[in-house]
N, C-alpha and C positions, 0 to 999 in steps of 0.2 A: 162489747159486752163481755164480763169477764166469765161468767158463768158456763156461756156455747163457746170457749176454744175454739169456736170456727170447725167446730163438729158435728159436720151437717154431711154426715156417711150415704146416708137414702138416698142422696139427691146427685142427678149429674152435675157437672164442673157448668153444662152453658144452660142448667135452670139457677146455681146458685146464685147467680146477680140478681136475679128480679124478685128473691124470697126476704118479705117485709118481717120489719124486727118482730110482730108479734106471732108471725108463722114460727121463727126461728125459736121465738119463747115455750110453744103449744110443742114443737118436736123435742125439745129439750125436755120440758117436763116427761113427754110420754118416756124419754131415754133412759132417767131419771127412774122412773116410775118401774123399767122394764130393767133395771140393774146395768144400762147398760152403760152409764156414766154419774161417776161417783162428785157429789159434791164435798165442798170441806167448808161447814158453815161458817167456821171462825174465821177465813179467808175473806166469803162473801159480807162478812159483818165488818170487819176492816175495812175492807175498800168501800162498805155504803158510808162510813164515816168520815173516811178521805174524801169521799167525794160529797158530801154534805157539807165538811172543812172548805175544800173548794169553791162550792159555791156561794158559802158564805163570805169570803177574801172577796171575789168574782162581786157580787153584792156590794160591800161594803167599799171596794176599789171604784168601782161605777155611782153609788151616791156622794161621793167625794168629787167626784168629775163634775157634778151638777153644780149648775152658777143658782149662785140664790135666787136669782128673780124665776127660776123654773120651777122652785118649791112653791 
């Protein structure tokens, strides 16, 4: 996720394994919220288009694979 930098400071090293991507979202926002890490939107608006690019190739590469008698 590009947004936590794996910037998970509250937390010891042998909790962070077992912290699921939407705790990791909820501490980000609070970080966020508490000035303590700075976003840069136009970054995160890039990469959600790259990666919507992505999955459209990913997509479009996979119904290609498809033999007709599976449509």
């Amino acid at each position: 996720m590009v947004a936590t930098n794996d910037r998970i400071q509250r937390l010891t090293t042998a909790r962070r394994d077992r912290i699921t991507r939407s705790s990791r979202v909820r501490l980000l926002a609070k970080q966020v919220a508490a000035g303590e890490y700075v976003v840069d939107p136009d970054r995160i608006a890039e990469v959600l288009v790259e990666r919507a690019q992505f999955h459209q190739r990913v997509k479009a590469d996979l119904l290609t694979q498809r033999s007709p008698t599976e449509l």
